[in-house]
C-alpha positions in Angstrom: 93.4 -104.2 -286.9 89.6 -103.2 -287.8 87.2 -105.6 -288.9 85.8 -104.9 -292.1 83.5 -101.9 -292.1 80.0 -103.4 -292.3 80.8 -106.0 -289.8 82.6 -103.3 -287.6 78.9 -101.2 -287.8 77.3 -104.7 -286.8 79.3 -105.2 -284.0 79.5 -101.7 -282.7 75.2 -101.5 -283.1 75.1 -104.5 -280.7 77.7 -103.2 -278.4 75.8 -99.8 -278.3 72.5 -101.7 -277.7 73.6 -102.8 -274.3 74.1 -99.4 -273.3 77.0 -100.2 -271.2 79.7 -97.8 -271.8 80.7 -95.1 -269.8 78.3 -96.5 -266.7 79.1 -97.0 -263.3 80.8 -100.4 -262.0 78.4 -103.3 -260.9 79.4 -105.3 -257.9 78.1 -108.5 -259.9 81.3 -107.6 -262.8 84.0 -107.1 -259.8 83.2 -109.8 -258.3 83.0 -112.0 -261.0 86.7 -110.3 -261.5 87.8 -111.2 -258.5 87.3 -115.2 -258.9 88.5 -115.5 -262.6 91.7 -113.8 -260.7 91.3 -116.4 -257.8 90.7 -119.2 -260.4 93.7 -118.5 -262.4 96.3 -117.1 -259.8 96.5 -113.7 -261.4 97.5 -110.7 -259.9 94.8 -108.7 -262.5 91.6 -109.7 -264.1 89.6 -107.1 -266.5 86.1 -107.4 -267.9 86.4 -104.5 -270.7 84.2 -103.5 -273.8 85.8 -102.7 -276.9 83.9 -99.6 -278.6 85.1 -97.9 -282.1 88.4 -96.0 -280.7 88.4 -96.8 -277.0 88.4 -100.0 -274.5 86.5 -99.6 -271.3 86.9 -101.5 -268.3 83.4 -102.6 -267.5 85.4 -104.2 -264.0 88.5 -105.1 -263.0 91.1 -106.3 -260.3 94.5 -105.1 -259.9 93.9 -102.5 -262.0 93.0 -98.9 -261.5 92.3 -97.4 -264.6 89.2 -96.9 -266.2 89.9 -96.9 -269.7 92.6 -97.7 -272.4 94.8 -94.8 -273.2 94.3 -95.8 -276.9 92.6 -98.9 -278.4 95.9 -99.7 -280.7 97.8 -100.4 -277.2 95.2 -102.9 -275.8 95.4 -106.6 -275.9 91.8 -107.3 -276.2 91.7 -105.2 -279.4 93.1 -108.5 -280.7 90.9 -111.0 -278.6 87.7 -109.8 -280.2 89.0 -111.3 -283.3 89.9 -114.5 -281.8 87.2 -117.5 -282.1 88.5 -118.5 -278.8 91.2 -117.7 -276.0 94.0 -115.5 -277.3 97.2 -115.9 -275.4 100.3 -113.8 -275.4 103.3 -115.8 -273.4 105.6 -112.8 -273.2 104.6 -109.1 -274.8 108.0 -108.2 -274.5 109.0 -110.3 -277.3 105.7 -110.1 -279.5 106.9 -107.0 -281.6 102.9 -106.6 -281.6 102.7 -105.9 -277.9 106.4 -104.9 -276.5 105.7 -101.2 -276.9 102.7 -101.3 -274.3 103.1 -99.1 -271.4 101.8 -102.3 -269.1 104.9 -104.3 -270.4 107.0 -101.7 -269.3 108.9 -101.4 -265.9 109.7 -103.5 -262.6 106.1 -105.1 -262.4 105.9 -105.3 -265.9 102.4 -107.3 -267.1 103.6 -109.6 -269.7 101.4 -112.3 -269.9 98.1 -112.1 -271.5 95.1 -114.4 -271.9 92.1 -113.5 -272.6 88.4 -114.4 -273.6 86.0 -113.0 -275.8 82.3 -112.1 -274.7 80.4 -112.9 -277.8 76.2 -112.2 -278.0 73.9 -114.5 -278.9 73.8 -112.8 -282.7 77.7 -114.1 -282.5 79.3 -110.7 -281.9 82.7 -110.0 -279.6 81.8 -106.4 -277.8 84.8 -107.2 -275.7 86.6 -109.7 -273.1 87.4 -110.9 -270.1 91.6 -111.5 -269.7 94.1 -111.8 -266.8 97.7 -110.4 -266.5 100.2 -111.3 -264.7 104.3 -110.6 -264.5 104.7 -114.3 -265.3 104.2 -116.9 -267.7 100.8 -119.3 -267.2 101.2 -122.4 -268.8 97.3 -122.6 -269.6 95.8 -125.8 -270.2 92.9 -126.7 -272.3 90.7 -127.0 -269.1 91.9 -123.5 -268.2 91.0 -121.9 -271.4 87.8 -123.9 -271.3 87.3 -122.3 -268.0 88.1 -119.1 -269.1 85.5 -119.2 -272.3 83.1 -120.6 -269.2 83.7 -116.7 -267.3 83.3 -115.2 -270.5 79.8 -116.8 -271.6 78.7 -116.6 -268.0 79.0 -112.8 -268.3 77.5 -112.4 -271.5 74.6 -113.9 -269.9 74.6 -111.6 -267.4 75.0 -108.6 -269.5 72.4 -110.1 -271.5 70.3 -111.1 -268.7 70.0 -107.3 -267.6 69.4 -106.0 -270.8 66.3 -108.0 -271.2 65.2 -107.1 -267.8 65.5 -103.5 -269.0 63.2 -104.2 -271.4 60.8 -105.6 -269.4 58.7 -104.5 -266.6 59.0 -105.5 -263.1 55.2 -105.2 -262.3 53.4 -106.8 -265.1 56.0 -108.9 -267.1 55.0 -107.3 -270.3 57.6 -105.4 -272.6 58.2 -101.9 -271.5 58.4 -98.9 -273.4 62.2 -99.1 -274.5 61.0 -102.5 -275.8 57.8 -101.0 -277.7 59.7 -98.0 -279.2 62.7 -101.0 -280.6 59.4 -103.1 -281.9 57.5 -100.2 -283.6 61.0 -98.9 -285.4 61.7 -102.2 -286.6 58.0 -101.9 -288.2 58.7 -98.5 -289.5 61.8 -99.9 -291.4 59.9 -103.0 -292.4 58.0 -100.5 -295.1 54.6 -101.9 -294.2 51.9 -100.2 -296.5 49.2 -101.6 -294.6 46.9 -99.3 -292.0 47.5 -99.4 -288.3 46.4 -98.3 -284.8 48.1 -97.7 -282.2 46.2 -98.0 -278.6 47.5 -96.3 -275.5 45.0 -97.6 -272.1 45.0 -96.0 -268.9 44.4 -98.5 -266.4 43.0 -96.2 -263.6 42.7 -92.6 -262.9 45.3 -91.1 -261.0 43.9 -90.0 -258.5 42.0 -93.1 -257.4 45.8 -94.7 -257.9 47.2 -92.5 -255.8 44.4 -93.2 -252.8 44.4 -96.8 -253.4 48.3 -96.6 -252.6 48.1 -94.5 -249.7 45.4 -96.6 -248.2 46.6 -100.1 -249.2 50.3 -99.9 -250.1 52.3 -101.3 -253.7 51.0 -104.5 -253.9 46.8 -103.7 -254.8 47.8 -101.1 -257.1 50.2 -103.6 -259.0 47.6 -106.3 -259.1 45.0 -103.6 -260.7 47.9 -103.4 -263.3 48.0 -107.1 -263.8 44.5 -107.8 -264.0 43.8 -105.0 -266.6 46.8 -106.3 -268.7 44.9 -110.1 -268.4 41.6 -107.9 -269.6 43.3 -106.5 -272.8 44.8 -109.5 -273.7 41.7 -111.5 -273.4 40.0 -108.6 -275.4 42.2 -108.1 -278.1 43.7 -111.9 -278.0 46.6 -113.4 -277.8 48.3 -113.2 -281.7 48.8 -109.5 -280.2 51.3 -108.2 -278.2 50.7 -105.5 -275.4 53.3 -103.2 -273.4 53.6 -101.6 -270.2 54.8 -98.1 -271.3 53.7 -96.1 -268.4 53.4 -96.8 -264.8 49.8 -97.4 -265.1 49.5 -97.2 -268.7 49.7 -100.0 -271.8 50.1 -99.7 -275.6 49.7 -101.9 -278.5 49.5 -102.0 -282.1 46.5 -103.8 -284.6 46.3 -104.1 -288.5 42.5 -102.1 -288.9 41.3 -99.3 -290.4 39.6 -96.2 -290.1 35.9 -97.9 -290.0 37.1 -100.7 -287.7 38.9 -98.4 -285.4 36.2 -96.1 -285.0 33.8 -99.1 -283.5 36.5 -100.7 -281.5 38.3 -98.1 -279.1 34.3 -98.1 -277.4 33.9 -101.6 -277.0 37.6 -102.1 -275.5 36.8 -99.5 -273.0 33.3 -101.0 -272.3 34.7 -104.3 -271.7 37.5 -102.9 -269.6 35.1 -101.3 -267.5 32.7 -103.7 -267.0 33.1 -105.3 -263.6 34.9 -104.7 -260.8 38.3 -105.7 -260.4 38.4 -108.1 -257.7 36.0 -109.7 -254.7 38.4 -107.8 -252.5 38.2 -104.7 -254.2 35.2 -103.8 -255.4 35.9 -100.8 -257.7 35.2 -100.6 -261.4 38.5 -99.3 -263.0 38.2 -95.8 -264.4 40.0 -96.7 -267.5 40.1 -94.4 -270.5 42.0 -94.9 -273.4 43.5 -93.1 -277.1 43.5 -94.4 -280.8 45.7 -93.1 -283.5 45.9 -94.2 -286.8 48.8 -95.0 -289.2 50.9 -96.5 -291.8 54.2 -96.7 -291.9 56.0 -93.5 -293.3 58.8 -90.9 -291.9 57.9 -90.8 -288.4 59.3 -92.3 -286.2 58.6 -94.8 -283.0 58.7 -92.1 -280.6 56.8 -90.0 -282.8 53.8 -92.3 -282.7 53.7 -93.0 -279.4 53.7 -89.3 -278.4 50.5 -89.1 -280.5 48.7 -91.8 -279.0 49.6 -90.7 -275.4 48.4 -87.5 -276.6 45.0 -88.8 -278.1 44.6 -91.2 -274.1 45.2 -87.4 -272.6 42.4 -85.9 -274.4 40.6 -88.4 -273.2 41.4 -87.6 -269.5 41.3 -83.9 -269.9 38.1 -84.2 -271.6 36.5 -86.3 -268.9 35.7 -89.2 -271.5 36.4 -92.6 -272.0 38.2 -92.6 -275.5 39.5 -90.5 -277.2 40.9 -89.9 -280.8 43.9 -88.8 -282.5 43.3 -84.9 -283.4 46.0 -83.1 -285.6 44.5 -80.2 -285.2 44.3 -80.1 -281.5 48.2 -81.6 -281.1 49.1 -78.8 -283.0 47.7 -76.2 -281.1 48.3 -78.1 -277.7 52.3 -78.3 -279.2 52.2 -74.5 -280.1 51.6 -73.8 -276.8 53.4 -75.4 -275.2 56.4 -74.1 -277.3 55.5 -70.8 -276.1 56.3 -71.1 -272.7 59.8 -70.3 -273.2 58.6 -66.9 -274.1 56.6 -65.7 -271.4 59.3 -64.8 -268.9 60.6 -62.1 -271.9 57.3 -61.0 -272.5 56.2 -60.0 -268.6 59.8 -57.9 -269.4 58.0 -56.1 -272.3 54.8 -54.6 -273.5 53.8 -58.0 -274.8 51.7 -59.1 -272.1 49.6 -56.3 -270.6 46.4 -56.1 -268.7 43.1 -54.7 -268.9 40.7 -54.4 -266.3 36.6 -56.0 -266.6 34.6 -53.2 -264.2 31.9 -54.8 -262.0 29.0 -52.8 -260.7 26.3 -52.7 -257.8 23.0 -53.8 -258.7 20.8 -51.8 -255.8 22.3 -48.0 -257.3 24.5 -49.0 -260.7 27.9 -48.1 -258.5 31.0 -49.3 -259.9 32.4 -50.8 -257.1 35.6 -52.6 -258.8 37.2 -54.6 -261.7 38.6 -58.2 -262.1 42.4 -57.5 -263.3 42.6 -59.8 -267.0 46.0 -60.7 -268.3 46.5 -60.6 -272.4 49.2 -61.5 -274.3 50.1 -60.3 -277.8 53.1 -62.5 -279.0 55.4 -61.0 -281.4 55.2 -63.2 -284.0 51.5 -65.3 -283.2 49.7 -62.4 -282.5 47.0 -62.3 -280.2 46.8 -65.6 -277.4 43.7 -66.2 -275.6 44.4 -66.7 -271.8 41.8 -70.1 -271.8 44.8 -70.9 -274.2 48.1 -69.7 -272.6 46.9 -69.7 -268.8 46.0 -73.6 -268.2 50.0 -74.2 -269.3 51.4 -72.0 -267.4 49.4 -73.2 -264.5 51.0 -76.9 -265.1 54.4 -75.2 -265.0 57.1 -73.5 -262.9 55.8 -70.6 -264.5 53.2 -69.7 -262.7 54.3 -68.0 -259.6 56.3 -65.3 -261.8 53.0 -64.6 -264.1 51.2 -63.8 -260.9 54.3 -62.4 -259.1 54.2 -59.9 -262.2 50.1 -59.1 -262.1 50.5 -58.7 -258.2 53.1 -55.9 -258.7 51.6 -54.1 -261.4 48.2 -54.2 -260.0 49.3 -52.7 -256.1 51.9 -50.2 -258.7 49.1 -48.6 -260.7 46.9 -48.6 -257.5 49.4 -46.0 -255.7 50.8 -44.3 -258.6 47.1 -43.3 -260.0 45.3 -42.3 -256.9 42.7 -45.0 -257.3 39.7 -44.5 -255.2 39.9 -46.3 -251.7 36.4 -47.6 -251.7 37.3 -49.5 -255.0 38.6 -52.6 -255.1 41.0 -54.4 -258.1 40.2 -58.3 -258.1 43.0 -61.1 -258.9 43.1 -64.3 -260.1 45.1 -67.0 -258.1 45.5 -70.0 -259.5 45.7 -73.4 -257.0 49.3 -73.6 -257.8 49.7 -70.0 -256.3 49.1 -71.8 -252.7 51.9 -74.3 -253.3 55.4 -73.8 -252.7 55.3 -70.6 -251.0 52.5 -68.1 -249.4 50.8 -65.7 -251.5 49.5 -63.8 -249.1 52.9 -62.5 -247.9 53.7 -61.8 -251.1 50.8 -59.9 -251.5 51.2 -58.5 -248.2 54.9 -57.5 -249.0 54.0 -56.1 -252.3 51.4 -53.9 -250.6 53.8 -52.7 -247.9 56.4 -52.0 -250.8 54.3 -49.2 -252.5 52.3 -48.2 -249.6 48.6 -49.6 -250.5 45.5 -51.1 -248.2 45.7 -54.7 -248.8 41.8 -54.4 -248.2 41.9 -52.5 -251.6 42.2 -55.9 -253.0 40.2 -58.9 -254.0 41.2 -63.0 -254.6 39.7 -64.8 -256.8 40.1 -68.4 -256.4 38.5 -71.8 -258.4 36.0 -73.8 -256.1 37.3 -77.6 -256.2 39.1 -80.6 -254.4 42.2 -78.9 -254.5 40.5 -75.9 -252.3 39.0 -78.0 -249.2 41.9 -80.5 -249.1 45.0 -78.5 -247.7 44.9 -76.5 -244.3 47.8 -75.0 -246.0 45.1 -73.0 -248.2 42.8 -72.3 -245.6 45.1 -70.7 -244.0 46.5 -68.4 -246.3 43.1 -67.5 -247.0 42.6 -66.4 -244.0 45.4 -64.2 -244.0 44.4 -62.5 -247.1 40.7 -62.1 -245.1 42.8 -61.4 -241.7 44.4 -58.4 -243.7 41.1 -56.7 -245.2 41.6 -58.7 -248.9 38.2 -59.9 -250.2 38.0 -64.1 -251.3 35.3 -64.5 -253.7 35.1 -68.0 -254.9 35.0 -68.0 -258.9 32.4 -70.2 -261.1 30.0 -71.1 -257.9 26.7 -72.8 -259.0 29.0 -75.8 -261.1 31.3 -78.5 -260.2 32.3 -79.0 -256.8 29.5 -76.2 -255.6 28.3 -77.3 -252.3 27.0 -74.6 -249.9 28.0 -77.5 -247.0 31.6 -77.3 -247.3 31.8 -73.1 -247.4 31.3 -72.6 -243.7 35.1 -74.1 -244.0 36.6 -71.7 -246.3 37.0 -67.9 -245.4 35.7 -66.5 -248.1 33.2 -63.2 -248.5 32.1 -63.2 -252.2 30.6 -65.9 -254.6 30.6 -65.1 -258.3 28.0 -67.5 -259.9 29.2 -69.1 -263.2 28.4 -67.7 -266.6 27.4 -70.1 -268.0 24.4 -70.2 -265.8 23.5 -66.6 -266.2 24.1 -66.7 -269.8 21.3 -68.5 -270.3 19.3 -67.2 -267.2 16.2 -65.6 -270.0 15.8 -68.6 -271.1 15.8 -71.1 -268.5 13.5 -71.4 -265.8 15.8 -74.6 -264.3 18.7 -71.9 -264.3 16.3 -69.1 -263.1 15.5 -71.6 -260.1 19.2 -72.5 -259.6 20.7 -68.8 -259.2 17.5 -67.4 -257.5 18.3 -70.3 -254.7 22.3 -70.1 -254.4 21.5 -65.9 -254.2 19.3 -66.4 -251.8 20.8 -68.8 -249.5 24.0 -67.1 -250.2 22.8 -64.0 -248.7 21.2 -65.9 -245.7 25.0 -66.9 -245.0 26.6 -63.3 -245.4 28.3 -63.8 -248.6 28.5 -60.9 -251.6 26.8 -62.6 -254.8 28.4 -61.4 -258.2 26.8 -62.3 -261.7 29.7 -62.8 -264.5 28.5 -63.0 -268.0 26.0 -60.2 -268.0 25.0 -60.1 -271.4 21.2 -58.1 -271.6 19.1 -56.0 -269.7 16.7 -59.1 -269.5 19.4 -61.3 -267.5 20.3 -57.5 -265.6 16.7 -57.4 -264.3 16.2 -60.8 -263.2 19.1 -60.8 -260.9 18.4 -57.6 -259.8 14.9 -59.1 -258.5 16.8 -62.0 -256.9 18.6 -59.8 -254.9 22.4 -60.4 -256.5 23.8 -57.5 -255.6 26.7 -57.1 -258.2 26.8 -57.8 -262.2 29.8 -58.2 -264.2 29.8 -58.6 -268.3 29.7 -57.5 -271.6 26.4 -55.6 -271.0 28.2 -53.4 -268.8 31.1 -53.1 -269.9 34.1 -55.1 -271.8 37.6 -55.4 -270.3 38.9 -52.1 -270.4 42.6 -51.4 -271.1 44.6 -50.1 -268.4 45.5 -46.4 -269.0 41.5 -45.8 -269.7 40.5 -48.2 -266.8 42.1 -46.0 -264.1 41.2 -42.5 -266.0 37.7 -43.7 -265.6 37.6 -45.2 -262.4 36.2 -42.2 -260.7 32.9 -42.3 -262.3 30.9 -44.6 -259.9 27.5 -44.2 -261.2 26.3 -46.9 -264.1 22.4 -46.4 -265.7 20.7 -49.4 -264.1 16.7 -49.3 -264.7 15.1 -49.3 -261.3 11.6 -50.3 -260.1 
């Protein structure tokens, strides 16, 4: 009944390849059904694929069922190894076939004819047959028509196939088509070097506005230009795929030396003019190298580490970026840790300690900034600038701060902390989105009895903060109920002292890395000495983070800051100490 074993594996592979079984019926099959029934008088027409150990009915007419009970009771078991139309006159007297439950009964089917559907590599991955409770006395122009129905739906199986493989938007080969293409390179055993090249035709954020303000049909032109620009920059001997929706790949014979020079002048020559006279941008492309030879990984392998090389690139703010083991494997360590954190806020393993700030006009310690730390059971110690930008990208993030909430407003009741101190958190932009965290600060509050105004938010100036009314106003809950908003790294980035009058916030804690060097610098001297003192002229609280000398202390005291945070004055504290300590509210500042 089988075909012999290798060509059995050959024909199964190309059957597989079509990814066909098990799918849900297309109206194009039925109703292809439904005239090879019309065309031949038939009460029942099936279009069915014949897999290892089952036959499944791709379409059909006159017939409910989705699938052959068992391949040895099916008809087209046989056509597949027919060169043309098999025909069965009357199963109830082929020995082969008069044991079928569909020759069986009343309306007994006893007359079979069917075609094979054969692919262009000359495989038969099933048929297309009618049945019928009668004989058909089929003549040659009736088979030939038959073979006709057959090849016309192996075009159209193979028709869709390809257009699987290629995209819609550019007309390039898509990703399932790159991954096929860099396997069969893999198995070719090539020794020489490669690079693979992942581009990103334009930042997302421009893509997303560009959509918004102009529809599909720019965006997808953008695409199709900066295809045109690749293939004009790397020619056309090389083949280029769309395998992202704004993002292209391809593979060169170069080395190390060679790749090094050319990611720069692809980007440069991608970036170069604008992309059309009727839009007048410059694409924001960047792009990621990585270099190989042919070995044990696999396609999907590769193309993982060159969209992780074109991410560095984005995350990095640059224009290329290469292939880093070191960072992939750190990145990849990470990000297999997230699975673990949900345990951990169950356990001791992530715990908090507490980073005291003080007054600068009479050394008062007037509050901490509540720090989250995580000692993993079997990494050891993870640095939040590690674990926290994750967790941030992920579902994650409401239960981490859910979980520093509660255990900040618990320790606040159950130790009697003083009620002209004040504990700061962290919220993270994602806190804003998807719920409101100021009720569930406000419930978490009401829970164990504490002032919300024994609080503080910290939040991260940016787009993300200006943008949404949504934020605004749960800020101004959190201010409506007595919680301080400080604004966290002022005097960098998005800083603008034109766009606070808009955000209800009280404090602004200037960014370290401006008082770290604040000694040394008389730019950054300038700087802080105008954002304090224009800050104050507005009625915010100025904080200092990163207060690292008695130098730095001095200075800002002069300026008029009126609160310092940092090593100098203390290191995070952990929590049991922390509140034990709290009561002392005097810290040795010079004065004079």
């Amino acid at each position: 009944m089988l075909l012999r074993d290798r060509e059995e594996e050959e024909r199964l592979a190309a059957l597989h390849a079509f990814d066909l079984m098990d799918v849900a019926r297309e109206e194009c099959f039925e109703r292809i059904c439904r005239l090879v029934a019309s065309r031949f008088q038939a009460p029942v027409a099936i279009v069915s694929l014949i897999d290892k150990d089952r036959q499944w009915f791709l379409a059909s007419t006159g017939f409910s069922a989705q699938q052959a009970p068992e391949l040895e009771l099916s008809f087209c078991a046989h056509t597949i190894r027919q060169s043309g139309v098999f025909v069965v006159d009357n199963a109830c007297l082929d020995p082969r076939f008069a044991d079928f439950p569909v020759v069986q009964g009343d309306d007994a089917l006893t007359f079979y004819a069917g075609a094979p559907l054969r692919t262009e590599g000359g495989y038969a991955i099933g048929s297309v047959c009618i049945l019928d409770t009668v004989s058909h006395d089929l003549t040659p122009d009736d088979q030939a028509a038959l073979e006709d129905f057959a090849a016309l739906i192996m075009q159209l199986i193979e028709r869709q196939h390809l257009l699987k493989r290629v995209d819609a938007v550019s007309g390039l080969s898509n990703r399932t088509q790159f991954l096929s293409d860099l396997q069969g390179l893999i198995l070719a055993g090539e020794t020489r070097k490669r690079v693979l090249v992942t581009v990103d035709a334009l930042d997302t954020d421009w893509a997303h506005r560009l959509t918004v303000a102009e529809g599909m049909v720019p965006f997808e032109a953008v695409l199709r230009d900066m295809a045109s620009r690749i293939q004009a920059f790397i020619g056309t001997g090389i083949k280029i795929y769309h395998v992202m929706v704004k993002g292209f790949a391809f593979t060169m014979q170069m080395d190390a030396v060679e790749a090094r020079g050319f990611l720069p002048r692809l980007v440069d020559w991608l970036r170069r003019a604008p992309i059309s006279e009727n839009l007048p941008m410059v694409p924001t492309v960047c792009a990621g190298l990585l270099e190989f030879e042919s070995g044990s990984q696999t396609a999907r392998e590769l193309l993982r580490k060159g969209l992780f090389a074109l991410e560095t690139a984005r995350q990095k703010g640059q224009p290329y970026a290469y292939y880093n083991h070191q960072e992939d494997t750190a990145f990849r360590r990470l990000f297999s840790l997230l699975p673990d954190i949900t345990p951990a806020l169950k356990s001791d393993d992530v715990f908090l300690v507490y980073q005291p700030r003080f007054s600068l006009r009479d050394g008062a310690h007037l509050s901490a900034e509540a720090l989250i730390r995580w000692n993993h059971r079997l990494h050891g110690f993870i640095s939040p600038a590690e674990f926290i930008p994750i967790v941030e990208k992920s579902s994650l993030i409401h239960s981490v701060t859910d979980w520093v909430i509660e255990r900040v407003v618990m320790l606040i009741a159950s130790t009697g902390y003083a009620r002209d101190k004040k504990i700061s958190l962290n919220l993270s932009s994602r806190d804003f989105y998807g719920r409101n965290v100021a009720d569930v600060i406000a419930q978490r509050c009401a829970a164990h009895g504490v002032d919300p105004a024994m609080l503080e938010a910290e939040i991260t100036e940016g787009e993300w903060l200006r943008s949404s009314a949504g934020v605004i106003e749960q800020l101004q809950q959190l201010r409506n109920m007595g919680v301080d908003v400080a604004i966290d790294d002022f005097g960098t980035g998005y800083s603008n002292f034109s766009y606070l009058h808009k955000i209800p916030a009280n404090i602004l804690k200037l960014d370290q890395s401006m008082i770290f060097e604040l000694e040394y610098s008389a730019q950054h001297q300038r700087v802080a000495k105008s954002i304090i003192g224009v800050a104050r002229d507005l009625g915010y609280r100025t904080v200092a983070e990163g207060v690292e000398s008695f130098g730095c202390l001095e200075i800002l005291k002069h300026f008029g800051c009126d609160e310092a945070q940092g090593y100098f004055l203390s290191r995070p504290v952990e929590e049991a100490l922390y509140f034990q300590q709290a009561a002392l509210d005097r810290f040795p500042l010079k004065t004079g």
